[in-house]
N, C-alpha and C positions, 0 to 999 in steps of 0.2 A: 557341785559340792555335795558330800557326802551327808544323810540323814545326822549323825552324831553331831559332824557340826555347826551344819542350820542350827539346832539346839544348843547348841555350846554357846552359838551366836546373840544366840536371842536371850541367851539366861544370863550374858556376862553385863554389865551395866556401868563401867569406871570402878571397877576396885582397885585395891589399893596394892602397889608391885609387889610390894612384898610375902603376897599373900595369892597369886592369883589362881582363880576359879574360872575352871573351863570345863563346866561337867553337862557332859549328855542324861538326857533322861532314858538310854536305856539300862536297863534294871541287870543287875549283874548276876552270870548265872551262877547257881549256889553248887558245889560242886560235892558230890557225899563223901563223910568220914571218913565213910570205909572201904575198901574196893575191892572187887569183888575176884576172889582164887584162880590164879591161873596153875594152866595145863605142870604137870612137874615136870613132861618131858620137853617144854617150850623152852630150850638153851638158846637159840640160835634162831633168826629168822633167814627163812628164803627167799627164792625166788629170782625174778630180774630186778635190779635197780639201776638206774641211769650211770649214777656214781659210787663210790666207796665211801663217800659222807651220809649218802642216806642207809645203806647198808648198818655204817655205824652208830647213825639215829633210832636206826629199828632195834640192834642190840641193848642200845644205852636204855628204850623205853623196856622192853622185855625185863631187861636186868631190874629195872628200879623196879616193874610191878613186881617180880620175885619178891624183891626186897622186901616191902612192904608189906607184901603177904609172910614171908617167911622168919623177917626179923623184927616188925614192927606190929606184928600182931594187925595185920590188914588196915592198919591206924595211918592215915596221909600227915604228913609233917605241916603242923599249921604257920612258922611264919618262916619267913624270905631264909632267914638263918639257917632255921633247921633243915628246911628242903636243899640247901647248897652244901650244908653240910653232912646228910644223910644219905642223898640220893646220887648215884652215881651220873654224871653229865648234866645236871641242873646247873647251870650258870648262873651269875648272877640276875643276869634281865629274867630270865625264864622264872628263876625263884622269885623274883619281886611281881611279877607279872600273875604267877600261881596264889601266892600270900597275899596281894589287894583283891584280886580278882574273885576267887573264889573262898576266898575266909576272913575280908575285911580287915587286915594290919596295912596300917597305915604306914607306907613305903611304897617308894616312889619305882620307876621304870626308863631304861634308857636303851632305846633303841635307834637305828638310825634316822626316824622320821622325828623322836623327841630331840637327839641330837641337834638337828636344823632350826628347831623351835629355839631351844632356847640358848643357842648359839647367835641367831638374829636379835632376839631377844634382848641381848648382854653385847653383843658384838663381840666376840670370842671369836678372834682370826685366827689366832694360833692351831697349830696341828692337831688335829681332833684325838687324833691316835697316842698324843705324846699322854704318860700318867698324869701331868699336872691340868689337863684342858677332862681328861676323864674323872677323875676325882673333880673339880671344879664339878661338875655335871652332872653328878651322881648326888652332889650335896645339895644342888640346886634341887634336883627331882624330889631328894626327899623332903626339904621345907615346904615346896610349893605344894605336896599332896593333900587333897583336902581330906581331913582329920574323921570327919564323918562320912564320905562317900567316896574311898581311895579309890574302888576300880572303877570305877565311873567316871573318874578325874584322871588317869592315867588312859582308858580305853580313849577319852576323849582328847588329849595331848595328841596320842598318837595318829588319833583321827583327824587332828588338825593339822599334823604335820605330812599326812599323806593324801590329802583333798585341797587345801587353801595355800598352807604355809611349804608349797612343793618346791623340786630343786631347780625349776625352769619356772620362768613366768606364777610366779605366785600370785594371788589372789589377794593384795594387800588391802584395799579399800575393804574388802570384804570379810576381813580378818576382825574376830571379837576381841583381839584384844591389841590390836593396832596401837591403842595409847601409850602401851608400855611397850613398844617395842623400840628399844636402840636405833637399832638400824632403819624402823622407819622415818626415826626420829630426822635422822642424818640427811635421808631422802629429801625431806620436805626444809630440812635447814639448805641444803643446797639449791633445792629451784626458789627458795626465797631468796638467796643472793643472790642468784643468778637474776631474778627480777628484778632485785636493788641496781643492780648492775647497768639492767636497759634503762633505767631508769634516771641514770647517773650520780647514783646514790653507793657511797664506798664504806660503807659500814662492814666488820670485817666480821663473818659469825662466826662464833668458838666452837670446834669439834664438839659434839656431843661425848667420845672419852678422852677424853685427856690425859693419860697418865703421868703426863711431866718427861724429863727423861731419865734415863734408865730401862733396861730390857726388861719389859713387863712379859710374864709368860702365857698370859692368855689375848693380847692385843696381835692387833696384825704386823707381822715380820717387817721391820725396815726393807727389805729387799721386794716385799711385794706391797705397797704401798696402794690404798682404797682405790677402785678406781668407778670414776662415776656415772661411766655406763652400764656397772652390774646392777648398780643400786642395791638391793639388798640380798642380793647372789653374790654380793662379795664373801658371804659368811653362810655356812663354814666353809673352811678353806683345809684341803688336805695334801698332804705331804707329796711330795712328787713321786709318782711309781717307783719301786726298783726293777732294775733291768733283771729278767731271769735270771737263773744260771744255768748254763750249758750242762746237760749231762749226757752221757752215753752210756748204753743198755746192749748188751749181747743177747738175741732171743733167736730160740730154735724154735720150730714148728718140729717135732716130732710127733711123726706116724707111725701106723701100722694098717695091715689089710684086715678089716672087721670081717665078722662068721659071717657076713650076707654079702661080703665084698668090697663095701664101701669104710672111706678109709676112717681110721678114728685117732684121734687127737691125743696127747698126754698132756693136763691143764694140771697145775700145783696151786695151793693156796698161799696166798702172802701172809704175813704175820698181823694178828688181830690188833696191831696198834700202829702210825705213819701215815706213808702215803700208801691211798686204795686198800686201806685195812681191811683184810679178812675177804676179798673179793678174790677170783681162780684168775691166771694167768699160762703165758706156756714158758716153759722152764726161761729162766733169766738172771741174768747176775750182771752187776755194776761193772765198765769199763773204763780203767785208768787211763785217762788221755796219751793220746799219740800214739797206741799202739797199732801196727801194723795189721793186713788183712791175716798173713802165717798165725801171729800172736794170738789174735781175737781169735782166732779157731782153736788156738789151744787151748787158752783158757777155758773156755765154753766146751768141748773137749771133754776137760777134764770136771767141768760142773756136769755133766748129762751124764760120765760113768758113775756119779757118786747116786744117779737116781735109778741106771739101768743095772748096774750091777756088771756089765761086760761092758768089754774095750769099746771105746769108739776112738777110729778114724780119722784124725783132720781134714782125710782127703775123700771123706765120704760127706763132709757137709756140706751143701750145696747153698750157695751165696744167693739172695731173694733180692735184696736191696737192703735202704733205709727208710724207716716210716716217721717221719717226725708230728710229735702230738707234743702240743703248748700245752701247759699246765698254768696258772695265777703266776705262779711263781720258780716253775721251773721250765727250760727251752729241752727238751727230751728227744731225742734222738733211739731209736731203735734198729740196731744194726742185724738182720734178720735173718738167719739161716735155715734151711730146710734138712732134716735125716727121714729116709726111711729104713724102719725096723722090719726081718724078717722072721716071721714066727712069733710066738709067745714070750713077754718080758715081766719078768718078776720086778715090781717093784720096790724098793726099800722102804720097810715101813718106819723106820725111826728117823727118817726124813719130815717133811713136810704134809699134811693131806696132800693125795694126789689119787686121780682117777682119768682113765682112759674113756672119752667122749665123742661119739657121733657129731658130725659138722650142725643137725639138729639139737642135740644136747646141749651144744658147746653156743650158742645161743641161747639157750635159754638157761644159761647158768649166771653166774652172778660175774660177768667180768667187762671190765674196763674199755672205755672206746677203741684204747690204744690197740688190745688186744684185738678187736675187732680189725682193727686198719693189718693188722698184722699177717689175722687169716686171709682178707680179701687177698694182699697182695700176693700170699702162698694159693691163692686158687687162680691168679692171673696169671703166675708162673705156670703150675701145670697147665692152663690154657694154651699158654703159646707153644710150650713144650708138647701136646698135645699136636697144635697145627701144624710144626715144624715137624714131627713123625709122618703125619699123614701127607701132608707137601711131598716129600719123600719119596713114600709110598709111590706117589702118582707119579713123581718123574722117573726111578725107576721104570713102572709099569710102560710107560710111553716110550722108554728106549728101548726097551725088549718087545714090544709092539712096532716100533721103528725098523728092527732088523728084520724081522721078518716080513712087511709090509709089500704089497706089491707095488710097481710103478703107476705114478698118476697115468689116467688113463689108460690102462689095460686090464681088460677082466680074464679072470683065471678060464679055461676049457671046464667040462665037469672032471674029465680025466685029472687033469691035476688040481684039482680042487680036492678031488678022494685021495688024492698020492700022498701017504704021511711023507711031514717033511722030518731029513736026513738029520741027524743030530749034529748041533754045532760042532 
């Protein structure tokens, strides 16, 4: 169990539900007014990042320190309000989280470890995701915030809900505020029947919620009804996945032979908002299903002259495969082709950023796994394409060593060993 909530443990004593205090003694750090000038040329951060979400976490913080610096007079927005309303990509959690934490407004916080808290808490089967189990949750967090020591009381929630009150095997004997929990309430009403039971005793216990009937929209779903080996992992309960959705992607690898020999890449940037915001790729555009291998080449065709500026070939782009990369929520397919470019190519500049990269570079630039799976497979290609030349080569070599060979077992005279031989 985590430090915060041994303390939580030890400080909570039977109070009262409506009110409950779960706060750690540690001291919450004070965070300054003012912050301190950034760089004017800092638009954009670099570098590698794993994904396109941390990419756009770095711009979102970049941008709001701007902000603050440049429109708020280097002044941090003091409560949950202002910061969701001033600061670009402050979300709600993060704004209630910044406002108790570091400037004492008392408001509450919801993230997925206070979710589970006081989901068990209240017994809240219902769909976590749906608005009305959110809202429900959000109003919870703010009553229950203690009034005088908010981050303290929300660091330690969440402290509770990521050491004791966890998604597997929680820690419920061990839980400070077990008295008021619903769910364990439920627990402990069921092994007492169950004992009445051996006992031969039929006294029937009443659910701990009852809402009567009627579809209540935070109680658990008729169709998935309590069941008594989670215990209190019945809650929360989340909505069933969606199945992806299939898409399909036309992507070229286009080359050229760099000034030292080695080939180099043309990678375009996607647009600073979607999916993989603002991260490099190699040229690409969306594929209307069912179309054909002819089709898919012309398409993509005619996407790579709008960035070369000269004709390209259908019958010059050479088919790699498909690379399929799972996204949360979409099944992405990548139908993969190779061009090589000869000579120097102007690129259009009223297109998209775009720069020609070293297979070095092109690594350590900001782009997407998918991208990655895309080059390996264009450098497996040239491999085999490599070994299948040189295979070649050597059968060749071997026939024309064949015709001229002398018979097993007979060594040449010196005489005709000197004799050039006659031309075929």
């Amino acid at each position: 169990m985590g430090g915060a909530a041994v303390r939580a443990r030890r400080s909570v004593k039977r109070l009262p539900l409506d009110h409950m205090h779960c706060i750690s003694s540690v001291t919450p750090s004070r965070s300054m007014p003012y912050v301190a000038a950034c760089s004017p040329g800092m638009t954009k951060a670099g570098g590698t990042f794993p994904g396109g979400r941390w990419l756009q976490l770095s711009w979102m913080l970049t941008g709001g320190r701007m902000q603050v610096v440049s429109e708020l007079a280097g002044r941090m927005p003091r409560t949950a309000e202002d910061l969701q309303r001033l600061l670009p990509g402050v979300g709600r959690y993060t704004a209630g989280a910044i406002a108790s934490i570091s400037f004492g407004q008392a408001t509450g916080v919801v993230d997925g470890n206070v979710i589970r808290v006081l989901c068990r808490l209240r017994c809240i089967g219902a769909d976590t995701s749906s608005l009305a189990v959110i809202d429900c949750l959000w109003d919870m967090a703010n009553t229950l915030v203690d009034r005088s020591r908010p981050g303290d009381f929300n660091q330690a929630l969440m402290e509770l809900g990521a050491t004791v009150c966890t998604p597997k095997s929680p820690l419920c004997r061990e839980c400070p505020v077990k008295e008021h929990c619903h769910a364990w309430r439920r627990v402990e009403k069921e092994l007492a029947s169950a004992s009445q039971k051996l006992f031969g005793k039929t006294t029937l216990v009443p659910d701990v919620e009852d809402c009567g009937p009627g579809g209540c929209p935070l109680c658990l779903p008729a169709a998935e009804p309590w069941d008594s080996s989670l215990g209190v992992t019945n809650f929360p309960r989340k909505a069933a996945k969606k199945q992806p959705r299939v898409e399909w992607t036309a992507t070229c690898v286009l080359e050229r032979r760099g000034r030292l020999g080695a080939p180099e890449y043309l990678i375009v940037q996607r647009p600073s908002s979607g999916l993989l915001a603002g991260l490099w790729e190699f040229p690409s555009l969306p594929l209307a299903p069912g179309l054909q291998e002819e089709q898919q080449k012309e398409v993509l065709a005619d996407h790579l002259r709008a960035w070369t500026r000269q004709p390209v070939q259908t019958q010059s782009l050479c088919f790699i495969g498909e690379v399929v990369h799972i996204f949360s929520h979409i099944h992405q397919t990548y139908v993969v082709y190779s061009l090589c470019l000869d000579g120097d190519v102007a690129l259009d500049a009223a297109s998209s950023p775009s720069r020609w990269v070293t297979e070095e570079e092109f690594r350590a630039s900001a782009v997407s796994t998918a991208m990655k799976k895309v080059l390996k497979a264009r450098e497996t290609q040239r491999g085999a394409q490599s070994g299948h030349a040189k295979g070649s080569k050597r059968k060749r070599e071997s026939k024309l060593g064949a015709a001229g060979s002398t018979p097993t077992g007979m060594q040449l005279s010196l005489r005709a060993f000197l004799r050039a031989q006659p031309p075929p």
